[in-house]
C-alpha positions, 0 to 999 in steps of 0.5 A, spaced: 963 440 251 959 437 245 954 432 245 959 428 241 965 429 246 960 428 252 957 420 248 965 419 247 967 420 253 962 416 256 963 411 251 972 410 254 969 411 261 965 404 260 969 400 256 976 403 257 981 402 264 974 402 268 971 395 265 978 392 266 978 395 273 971 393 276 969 387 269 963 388 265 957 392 266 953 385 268 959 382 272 961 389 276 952 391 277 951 384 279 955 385 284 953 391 287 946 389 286 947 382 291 951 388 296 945 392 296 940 387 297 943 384 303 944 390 305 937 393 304 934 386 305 930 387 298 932 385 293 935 389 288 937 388 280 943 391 276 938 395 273 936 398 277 943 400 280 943 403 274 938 407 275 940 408 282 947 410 280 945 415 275 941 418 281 946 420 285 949 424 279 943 428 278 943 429 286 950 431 284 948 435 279 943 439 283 948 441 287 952 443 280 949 443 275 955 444 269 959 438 273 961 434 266 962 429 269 957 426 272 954 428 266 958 423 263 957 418 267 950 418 266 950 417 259 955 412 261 950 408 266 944 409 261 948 405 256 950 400 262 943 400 262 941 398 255 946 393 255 943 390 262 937 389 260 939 386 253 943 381 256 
């Protein structure tokens, strides 16, 4: 896969059925963050749930370093993150 292949599919994931499945990204990560602060009992931010979930992918990607996809999703995620925090 190219860089370019990797940037468009990360772009379909984000704003293809996805979006229209779970909403916008500031709908779908307020929601996760309002889960995540009554479930920490801390308050949380899209943000960083953002951060948060392109975490997870890299623990996955250390376990599988050539996984594509959580390649993707983390480019997916770092342009949710832009949008949230110029929103």
């Amino acid at each position: 896969m190219t860089r370019d292949e990797c940037l468009t599919a990360a772009l379909k994931a984000v704003t293809g059925q996805r979006q229209q499945d779970y909403g916008t990204p500031d709908q779908n990560f307020q929601r996760v963050a309002t889960l995540w602060s009554t479930i920490l009992n801390a308050p949380v931010t899209p943000a960083q749930v953002a951060m948060c979930m392109i975490a997870l992918k890299l623990a996955r990607l250390m376990n599988n370093p050539t996984h594509e996809d959580s390649m993707i999703d983390i480019a997916g995620y770092a342009a949710c993150m832009v949008e949230l925090n110029n929103g």
